[in-house]
N, C-alpha and C positions, 0 to 999 in steps of 0.2 A: 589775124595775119601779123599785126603787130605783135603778140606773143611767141610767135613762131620764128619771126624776124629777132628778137633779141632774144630767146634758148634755143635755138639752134642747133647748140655743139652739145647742150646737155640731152636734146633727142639725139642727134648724131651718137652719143655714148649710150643710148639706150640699145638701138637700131643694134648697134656694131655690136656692142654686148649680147643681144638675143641669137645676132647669126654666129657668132664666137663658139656657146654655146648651146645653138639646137638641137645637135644630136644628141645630148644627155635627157631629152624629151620625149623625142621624134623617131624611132618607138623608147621607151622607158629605159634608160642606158645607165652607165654608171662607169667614169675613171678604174679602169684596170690594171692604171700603172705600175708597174713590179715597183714592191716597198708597202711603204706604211699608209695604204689605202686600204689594202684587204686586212694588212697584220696590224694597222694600231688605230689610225682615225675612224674610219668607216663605223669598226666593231664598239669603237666608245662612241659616236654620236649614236647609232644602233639604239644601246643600251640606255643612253641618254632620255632617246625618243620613249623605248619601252617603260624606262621609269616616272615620267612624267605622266605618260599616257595612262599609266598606275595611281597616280599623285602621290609620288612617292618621289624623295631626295636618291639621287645615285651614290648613297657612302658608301657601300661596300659589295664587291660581286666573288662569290665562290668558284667562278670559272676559270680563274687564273692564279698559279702562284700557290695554292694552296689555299690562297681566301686573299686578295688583297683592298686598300683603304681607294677606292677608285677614284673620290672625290678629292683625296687629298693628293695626289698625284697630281690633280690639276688639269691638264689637256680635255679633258672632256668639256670642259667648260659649261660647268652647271647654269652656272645664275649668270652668266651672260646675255642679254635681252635680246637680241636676236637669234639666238639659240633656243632660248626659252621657247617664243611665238612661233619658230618655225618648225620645233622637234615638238611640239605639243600639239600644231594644228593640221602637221603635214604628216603624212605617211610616206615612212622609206621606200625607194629611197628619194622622193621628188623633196623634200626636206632637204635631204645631202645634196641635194644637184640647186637649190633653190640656193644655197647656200654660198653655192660659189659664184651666183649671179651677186649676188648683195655683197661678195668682198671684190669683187672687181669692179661692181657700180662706185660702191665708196672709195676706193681709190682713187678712179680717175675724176670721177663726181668732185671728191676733195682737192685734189689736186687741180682741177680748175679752176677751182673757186678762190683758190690761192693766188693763183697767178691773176685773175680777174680784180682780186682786193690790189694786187701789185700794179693792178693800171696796167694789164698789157692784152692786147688784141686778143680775140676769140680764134683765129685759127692759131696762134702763139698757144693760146692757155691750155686750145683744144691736142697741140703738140703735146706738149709736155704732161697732158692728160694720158694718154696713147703710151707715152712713152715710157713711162712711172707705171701707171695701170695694167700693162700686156706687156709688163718687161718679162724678160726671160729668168729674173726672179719668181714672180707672181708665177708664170705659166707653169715651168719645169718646176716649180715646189709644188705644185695641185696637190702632192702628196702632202704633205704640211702645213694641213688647213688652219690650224691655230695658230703659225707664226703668219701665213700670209693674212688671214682676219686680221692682225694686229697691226700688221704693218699697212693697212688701210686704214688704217686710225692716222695714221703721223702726219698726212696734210694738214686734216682738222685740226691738232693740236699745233701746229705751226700757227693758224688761223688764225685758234684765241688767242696765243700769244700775242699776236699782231693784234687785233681788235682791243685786247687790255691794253694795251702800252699805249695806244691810238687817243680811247678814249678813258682809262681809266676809270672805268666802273665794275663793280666788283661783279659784278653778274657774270662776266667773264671766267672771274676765279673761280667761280662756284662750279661753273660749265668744265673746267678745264678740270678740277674735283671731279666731277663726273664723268669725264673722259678716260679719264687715271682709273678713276674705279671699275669702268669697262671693261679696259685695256687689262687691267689682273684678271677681273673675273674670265678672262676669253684661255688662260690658263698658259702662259707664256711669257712668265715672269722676266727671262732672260733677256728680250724686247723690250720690257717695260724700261729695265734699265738702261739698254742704250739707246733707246728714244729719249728718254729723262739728260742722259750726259749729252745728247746731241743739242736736246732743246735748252740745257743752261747755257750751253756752246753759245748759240744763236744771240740768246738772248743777252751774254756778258760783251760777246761780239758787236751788237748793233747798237745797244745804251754805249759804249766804249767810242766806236765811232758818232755816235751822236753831242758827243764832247760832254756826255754825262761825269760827273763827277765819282770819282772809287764810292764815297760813302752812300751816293744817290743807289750804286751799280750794287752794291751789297742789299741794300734794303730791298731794290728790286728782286734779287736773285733768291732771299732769307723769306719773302713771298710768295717765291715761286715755288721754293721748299715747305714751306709751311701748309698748300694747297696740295703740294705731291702728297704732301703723311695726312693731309685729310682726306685725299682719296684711297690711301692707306688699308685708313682709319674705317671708311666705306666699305672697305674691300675683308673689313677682318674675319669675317665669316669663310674666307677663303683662306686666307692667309697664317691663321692660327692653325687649321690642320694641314697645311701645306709645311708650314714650321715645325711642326710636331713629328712629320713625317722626316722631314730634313734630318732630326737631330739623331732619328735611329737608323739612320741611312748611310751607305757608304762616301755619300756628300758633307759628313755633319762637319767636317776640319777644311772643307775643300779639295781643289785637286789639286794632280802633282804636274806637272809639266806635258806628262807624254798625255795625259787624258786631257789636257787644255787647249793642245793643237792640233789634235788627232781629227781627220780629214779634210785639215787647211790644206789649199793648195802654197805653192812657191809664188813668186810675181810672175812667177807663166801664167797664172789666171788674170794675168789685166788683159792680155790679149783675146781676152771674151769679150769684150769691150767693145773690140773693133769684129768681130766673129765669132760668133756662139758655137759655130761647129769648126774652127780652128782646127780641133786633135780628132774631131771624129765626128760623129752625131751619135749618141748614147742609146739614139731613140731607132735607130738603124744598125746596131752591133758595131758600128767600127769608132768608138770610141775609143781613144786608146789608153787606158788605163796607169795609170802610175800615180807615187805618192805623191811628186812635185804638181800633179793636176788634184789630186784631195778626191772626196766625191761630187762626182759632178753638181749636181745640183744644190752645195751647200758652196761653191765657188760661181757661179751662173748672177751676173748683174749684166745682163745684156741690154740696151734700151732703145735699141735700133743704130742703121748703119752710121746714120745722120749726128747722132746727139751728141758725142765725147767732141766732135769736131765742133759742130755748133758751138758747146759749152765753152772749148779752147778760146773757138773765138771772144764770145763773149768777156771773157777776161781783160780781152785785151781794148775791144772798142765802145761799149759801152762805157756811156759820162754818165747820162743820165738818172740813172740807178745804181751807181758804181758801187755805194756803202753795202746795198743786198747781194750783186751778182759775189763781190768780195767775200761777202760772208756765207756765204754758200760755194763758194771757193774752197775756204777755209775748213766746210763742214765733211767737203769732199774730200780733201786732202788727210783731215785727220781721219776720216773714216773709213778711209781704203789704208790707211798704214795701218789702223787696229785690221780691218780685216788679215791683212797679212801675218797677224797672230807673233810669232817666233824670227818671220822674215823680217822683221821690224821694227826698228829704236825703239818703239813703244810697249814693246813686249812687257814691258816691266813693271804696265800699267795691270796687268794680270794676273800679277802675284798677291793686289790687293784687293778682299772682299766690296764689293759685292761680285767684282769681277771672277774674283778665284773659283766662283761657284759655278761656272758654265763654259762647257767648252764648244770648241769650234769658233773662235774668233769673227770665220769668212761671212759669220752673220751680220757681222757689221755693212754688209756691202750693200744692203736695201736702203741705207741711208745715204748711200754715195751713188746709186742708181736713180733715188729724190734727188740728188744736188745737180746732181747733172741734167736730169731732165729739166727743173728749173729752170739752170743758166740756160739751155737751150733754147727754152721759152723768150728769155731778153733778145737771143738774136733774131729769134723770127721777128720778133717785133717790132729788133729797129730797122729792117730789112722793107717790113712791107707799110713804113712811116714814108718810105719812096714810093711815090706811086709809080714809077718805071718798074719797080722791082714786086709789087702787090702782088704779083701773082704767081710769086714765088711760095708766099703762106700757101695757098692751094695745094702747090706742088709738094711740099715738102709733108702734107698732111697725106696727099697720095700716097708718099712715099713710105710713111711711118705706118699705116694702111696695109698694103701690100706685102712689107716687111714683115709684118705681123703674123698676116696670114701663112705668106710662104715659108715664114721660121716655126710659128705654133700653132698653126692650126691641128696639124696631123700629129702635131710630137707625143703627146698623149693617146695611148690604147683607149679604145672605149668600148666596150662589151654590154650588149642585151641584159637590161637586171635579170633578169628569169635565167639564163645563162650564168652570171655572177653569184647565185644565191643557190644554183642548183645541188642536192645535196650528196655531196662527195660519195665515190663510192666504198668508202669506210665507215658511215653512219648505214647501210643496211647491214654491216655485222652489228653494230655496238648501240645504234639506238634502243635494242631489244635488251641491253644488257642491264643491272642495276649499279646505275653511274650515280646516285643519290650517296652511297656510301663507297666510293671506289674512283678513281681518276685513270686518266690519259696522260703520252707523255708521248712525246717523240724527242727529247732533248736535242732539242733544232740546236745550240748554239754550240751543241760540238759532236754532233750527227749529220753538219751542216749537208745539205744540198742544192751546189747551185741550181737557180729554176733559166737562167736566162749564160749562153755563153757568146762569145764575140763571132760576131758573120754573119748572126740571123737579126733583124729586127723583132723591138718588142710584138708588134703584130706576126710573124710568124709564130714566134712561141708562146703565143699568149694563151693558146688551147693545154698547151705543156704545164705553162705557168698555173690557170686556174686548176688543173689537175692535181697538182703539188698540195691542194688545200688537202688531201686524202689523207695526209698527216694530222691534221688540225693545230696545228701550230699556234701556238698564241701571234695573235689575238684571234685568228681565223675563227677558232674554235666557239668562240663569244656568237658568231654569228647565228652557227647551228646548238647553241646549248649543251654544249660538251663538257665537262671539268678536267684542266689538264692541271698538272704538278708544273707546269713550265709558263713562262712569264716574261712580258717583253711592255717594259714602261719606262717611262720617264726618268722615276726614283726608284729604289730597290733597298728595301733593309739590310742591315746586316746579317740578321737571321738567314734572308733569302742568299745572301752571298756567302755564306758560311756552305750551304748545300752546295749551289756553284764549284765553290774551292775545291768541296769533298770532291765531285763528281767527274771536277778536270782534272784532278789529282792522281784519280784513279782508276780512270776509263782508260781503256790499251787500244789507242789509235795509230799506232804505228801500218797496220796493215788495212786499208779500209774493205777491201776483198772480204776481212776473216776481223773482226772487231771482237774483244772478249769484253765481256764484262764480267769483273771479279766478283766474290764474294761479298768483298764491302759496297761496290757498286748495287750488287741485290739487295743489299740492308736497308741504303738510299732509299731505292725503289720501294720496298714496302715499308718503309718510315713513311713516304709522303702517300701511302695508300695509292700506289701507282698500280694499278692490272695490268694496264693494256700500252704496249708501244710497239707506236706506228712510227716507220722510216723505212726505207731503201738501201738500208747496208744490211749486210746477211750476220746477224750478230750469233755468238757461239756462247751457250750456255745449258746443263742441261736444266737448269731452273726455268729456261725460255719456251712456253712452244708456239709452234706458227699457229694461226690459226684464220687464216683470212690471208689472198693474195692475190693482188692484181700485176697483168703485165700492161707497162704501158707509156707512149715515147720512151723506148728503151732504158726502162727500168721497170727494176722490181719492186712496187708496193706491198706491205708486209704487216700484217698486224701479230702481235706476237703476245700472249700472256703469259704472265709471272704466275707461276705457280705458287701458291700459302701465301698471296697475298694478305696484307694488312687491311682491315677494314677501316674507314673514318673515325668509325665510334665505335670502341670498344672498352673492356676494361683488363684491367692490369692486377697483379697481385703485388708487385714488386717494384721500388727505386734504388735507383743508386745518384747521388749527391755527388755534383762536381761544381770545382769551386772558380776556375777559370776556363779561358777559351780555347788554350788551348787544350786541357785537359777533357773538354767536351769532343773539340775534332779527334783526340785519339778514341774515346770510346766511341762515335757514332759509326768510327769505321772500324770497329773492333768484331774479331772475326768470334769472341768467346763470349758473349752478351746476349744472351734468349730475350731477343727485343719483342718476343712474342706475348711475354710475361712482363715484362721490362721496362719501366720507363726512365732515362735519366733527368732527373733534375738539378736546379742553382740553387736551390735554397732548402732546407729543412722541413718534412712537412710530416702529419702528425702519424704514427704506424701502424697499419691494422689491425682492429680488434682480434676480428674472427675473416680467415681469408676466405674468396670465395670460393666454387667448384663450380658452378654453372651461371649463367646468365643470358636475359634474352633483352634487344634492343628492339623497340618498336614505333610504331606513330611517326616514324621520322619526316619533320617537314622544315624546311630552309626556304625562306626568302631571302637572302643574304645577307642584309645586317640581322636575323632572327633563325634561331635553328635550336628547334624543339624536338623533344621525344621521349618516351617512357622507356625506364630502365630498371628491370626485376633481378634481384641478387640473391643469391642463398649467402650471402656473406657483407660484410663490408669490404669497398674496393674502390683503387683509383678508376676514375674513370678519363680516357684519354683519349681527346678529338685531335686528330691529323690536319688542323686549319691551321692560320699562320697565328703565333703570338703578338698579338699587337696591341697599344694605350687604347684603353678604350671600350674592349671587351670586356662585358659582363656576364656573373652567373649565376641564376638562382636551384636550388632545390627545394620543390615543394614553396617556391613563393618568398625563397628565405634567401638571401643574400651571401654565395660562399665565393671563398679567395680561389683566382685563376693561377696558376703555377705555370712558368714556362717548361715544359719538356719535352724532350729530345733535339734540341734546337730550334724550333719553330713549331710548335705543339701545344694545345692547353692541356692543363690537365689539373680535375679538379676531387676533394677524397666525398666518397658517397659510403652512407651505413645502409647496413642491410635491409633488405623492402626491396617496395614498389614505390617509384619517385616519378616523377613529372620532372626536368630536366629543361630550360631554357638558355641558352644564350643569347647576348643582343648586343648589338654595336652601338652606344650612342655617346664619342668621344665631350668629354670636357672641354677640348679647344674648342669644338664646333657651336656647343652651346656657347662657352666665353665672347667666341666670334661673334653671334649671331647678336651678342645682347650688344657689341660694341657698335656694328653696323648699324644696328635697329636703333638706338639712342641716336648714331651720327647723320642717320638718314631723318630723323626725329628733327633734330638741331638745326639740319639743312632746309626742311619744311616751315620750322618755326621762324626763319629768318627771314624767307621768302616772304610767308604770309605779314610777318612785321616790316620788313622793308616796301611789299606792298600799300599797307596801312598806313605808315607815315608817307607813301608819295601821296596818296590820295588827301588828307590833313592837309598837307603841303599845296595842291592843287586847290582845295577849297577855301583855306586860309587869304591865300594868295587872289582869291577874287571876293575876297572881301575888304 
């Protein structure tokens, strides 16, 4: 009874959490929110699950993009520890649904516990648990499981801070080291940094008012840096092909302006503040859309009706604790003016790295959604130090309660997994097809079709919506085992962007009725070994034929194949050598070049003895980072796979180690003599090994310390009683 009497509110968070989310159980369900549920997270934890459940690392998957580096992207979040135990032990998708029980427990879990170190009452702590934890960041982001994971970490690292300064012992730094190193692996780099600026924030803030001295406030801070690059340092195994990937990425210089604030809102999103459906409800069609609102749910810091008021308060009457509410004042203020991105003096904090490398600023807002829940916390607290006024905590817990319920319960679609995973009806033409050497493509990103328009609720068109998978759109596509030419991540090469260029350069969308695709658009097409595309515009080519069609919510599903498609793996007789980029985009869309014989390459490579006349490819097998097959030539020939160029790849013939040549802009291609060859490729980058030895030493060093700092306390305790 007495353990039930003093946690309480941490059952209360369990209770509230489980009926939050029972129907993702109760039958077997899964978030069908339009976005990056079906098209990016779902299909990477997916993959995640299936690679593990292989024991195998997720580095590379051929289902998207042509072949791309999946681990180095990041968002999957490999080596993240509760990712690990729950995509290894749980089958999808109660894994993905377990998932968002353990990021809402930890938030609000942490965020009590915060306020409980801070001395303030359990319906107080249990507020601003509630408030933090089921803010209308957390909920309306369910699509964005890797920034909300991470942003359930930020109580806790508030914690240690607080617990080091307290009692200074280093066990602390070591934990907050390991917190950092989580927090990368969960694969949401962009977080890490503004939690890291919040918590110097905090931390120059409170030594500052504590009448610490500059040179005391720098060694603290030069500390607190020095445990950040040791979780780093933890984290290199991650980090090094995350960086690697950076550098051949359209990110490697940073962005420019329009990409750094592109889907901020204006300061009309403070009034989400006070009302989450202000302009509309998003989740009801009448959302009303415009740039000064950004995308909804990347402006969305709702914390209840109560909290902005509370927090006001707080400022002003709070003695007691004035130096914390102040400094969480402080945290709020500056981090709703970064949210504000461009609307805001501080915009100009954004031109410099690390900053310049991530946009959407409005993500700053999860830590002004913490400040506020915080300070609100003070006021319950010194509210119900009256006992005329006690039973106002109660009230106010109702209230954040109810709020919750009637703002997010239903805002999120939730669809039958058996329904969500059912198999489109484009996979009973194509799964029969041979997709081992040939891809899909629907190039969503400028074939667009909206799935959802304004008047209807997601739950009307949510049967509309799941139909739309009929395309297989990346990432959908990963779900059902498809290979499409099209790609929807994080990062993107330059390689990958260079196709992009070509393909928006010279696709003729002026008419969406009657869409042409050119010549050079067909060359695209069979460069990335594309057959089959699937979309709902009636495209005009005679290179195209229908081959497959559904009607349905008024549209026309379409499957359509490229005629003389290019195969994955084939061989070549011929190059031609270009020396820059732009001189590559004029040939790849050159209407005089038999890309059928053809390969262009960057560099110089050795010229065929004797060419060939015939050849036959066989044994083809791909596990993704590995793709084997035997190849018989009456000649010597290049031979040339249609996967993406990337650090990393290697090749053997016959066991023997030969150079990968980039061609046709995103292509290997490597020179084979005449025979019968055995044929390997394998993915196993440099960085990742680099990484893995830095992690595994620093993980090493952290162990060795432990167990010595153990042994001298023990010495220390036996000494001492002698």
């Amino acid at each position: 009874m007495k353990l039930l009497k003093s946690n309480w509110p941490i059952i209360f968070i369990l209770i509230f959490t489980i009926i939050f989310f029972h129907r993702l159980f109760f039958p077997t369900s899964i978030f069908s929110t339009p976005g990056d549920i079906a098209y990016f997270n779902y299909p990477l934890k997916n993959f995640l699950s299936e690679s593990l459940k292989n024991h195998q690392l997720p580095l590379w998957t051929n289902l998207i993009g042509t072949g791309f580096p999946i681990l180095a992207d990041s968002p999957i979040g490999a080596f993240y520890l509760p990712n690990l135990i729950l995509f290894y032990f749980f089958p999808m998708p109660i894994a993905f649904n377990l998932h968002y029980i353990l990021i809402f427990l930890a938030s609000t879990i942490g965020t009590y516990l915060l306020c409980q170190y801070y001395r303030l009452s359990k319906p107080a702590s249990l507020y601003a648990a509630l408030a933090y934890g089921f803010s209308g960041f957390f909920v309306a982001r369910v699509i964005h499981t890797s920034f909300i994971q991470l942003a359930s970490l930020l109580p806790f690292l508030f914690l240690i801070i607080e617990k080091y300064i307290e009692k200074k012992e280093k066990k602390y730094l070591f934990i907050f080291a390991l917190f950092i190193n989580q927090s990368i692996f969960i694969g949401y780099l962009q977080s890490v940094i503004y939690i890291l600026i919040a918590l110097n924030v905090y931390l120059t803030a409170k030594l500052y008012l504590q009448k610490y001295k500059m040179t005391r406030i720098l060694k603290y801070l030069g500390i607190l840096g020095l445990f950040s690059l040791f979780g780093f340092a933890l984290s290199a195994v991650q980090i090094l092909p995350t960086y690697e990937m950076l550098k051949v990425s359209s990110r490697s210089s940073g962005l420019n302006s329009n990409q750094l604030f592109i889907n901020s809102g204006s300061t009309k999103i403070l009034s989400f503040f006070l009302n989450p459906f202000i302009y509309g409800n998003i989740s009801k069609g009448t959302f009303k859309e415009s740039t000064d609102l950004g995308i909804y749910w990347e402006n969305i810091a709702y914390s209840g009706i109560l909290t902005p008021i509370l927090a006001l308060i707080a400022y002003f009457v709070i003695k007691k604790n004035r130096q914390t509410v102040a400094i969480f004042t402080g945290i709020m203020i500056f981090s709703l003016l970064m949210a504000l991105g461009k609307y805001s003096p501080l915009h100009i904090f954004f031109d410099i790295p690390p900053l310049s490398y991530f946009r959407i600023p409005a993500r700053f807002l999860f830590i002004t959604s913490f400040s506020i829940s915080i300070m609100a916390a003070f006021t319950i607290d010194k509210i119900e130090k009256n006992k005329k006024l006690k039973i106002l905590g109660v009230i106010v817990l109702i209230i954040i309660s109810l709020d919750i319920f009637k703002n997010w319960y239903n805002f999120n679609t939730i669809t039958p997994f058996s329904k969500f995973t059912k198999e489109p009806d484009s996979l009973s033409y194509l799964k029969d097809k041979n997709l081992q050497n040939f891809r899909t493509a629907s190039l969503w990103s400028y074939l667009f079709t909206p799935t959802h328009s304004q008047g209807q609720s997601w739950e009307q068109q949510n049967d509309a919506y799941l139909y739309n998978f009929f395309k297989l759109s990346p990432d959908v596509n990963m779900i059902f085992n498809i290979p499409t030419a099209d790609s929807y991540t994080s990062l993107s090469t330059n390689r990958t962007n260079l196709f992009r260029n070509l393909y928006g350069s010279n696709l003729e969308l002026n008419n969406p009725e009657n869409i042409k695709l050119n010549s050079k658009v067909i060359n695209l097409l069979r460069l990335q070994s594309i057959k089959y595309l699937l979309t709902t515009y009636d495209l005009k080519d005679g290179e195209l034929q229908e081959v497959y069609a559904s009607q349905k919510y008024s549209k026309k599903y379409t499957i359509y194949e490229l005629k003389n498609a290019y195969p994955r793996i084939r061989l070549v007789n011929n190059t031609k050598t270009v020396k820059t980029i732009s001189d590559l985009e004029i040939n790849l869309a050159s209407d005089t070049i038999d890309f059928k014989d053809t390969a262009l390459i960057e560099k110089t490579i050795e010229p065929l003895k004797k060419k060939f006349a015939s050849y036959e490819i066989s044994n083809i097998k791909d596990s993704g980072s590995k793709l084997t097959f035997q190849v018989v030539s009456n000649g010597d020939a290049y031979l040339l796979v249609s996967d993406s160029f990337y650090p990393g790849w290697k090749a053997k013939i016959d066991n023997k180690l030969v150079e990968i040549f980039a061609a046709n802009g995103n292509s290997r291609l490597i020179y084979i003599p005449e025979g019968k060859h055995n044929i390997i490729f394998y993915y196993l980058p440099n960085s990742l090994k680099a990484g893995a030895l830095i992690s595994g030493f620093s993980y090493l060093f952290l162990l060795l310390l432990l167990i010595f700092n153990k042994r001298l306390k023990l010495v220390q305790r036996i000494t001492s009683t002698l």
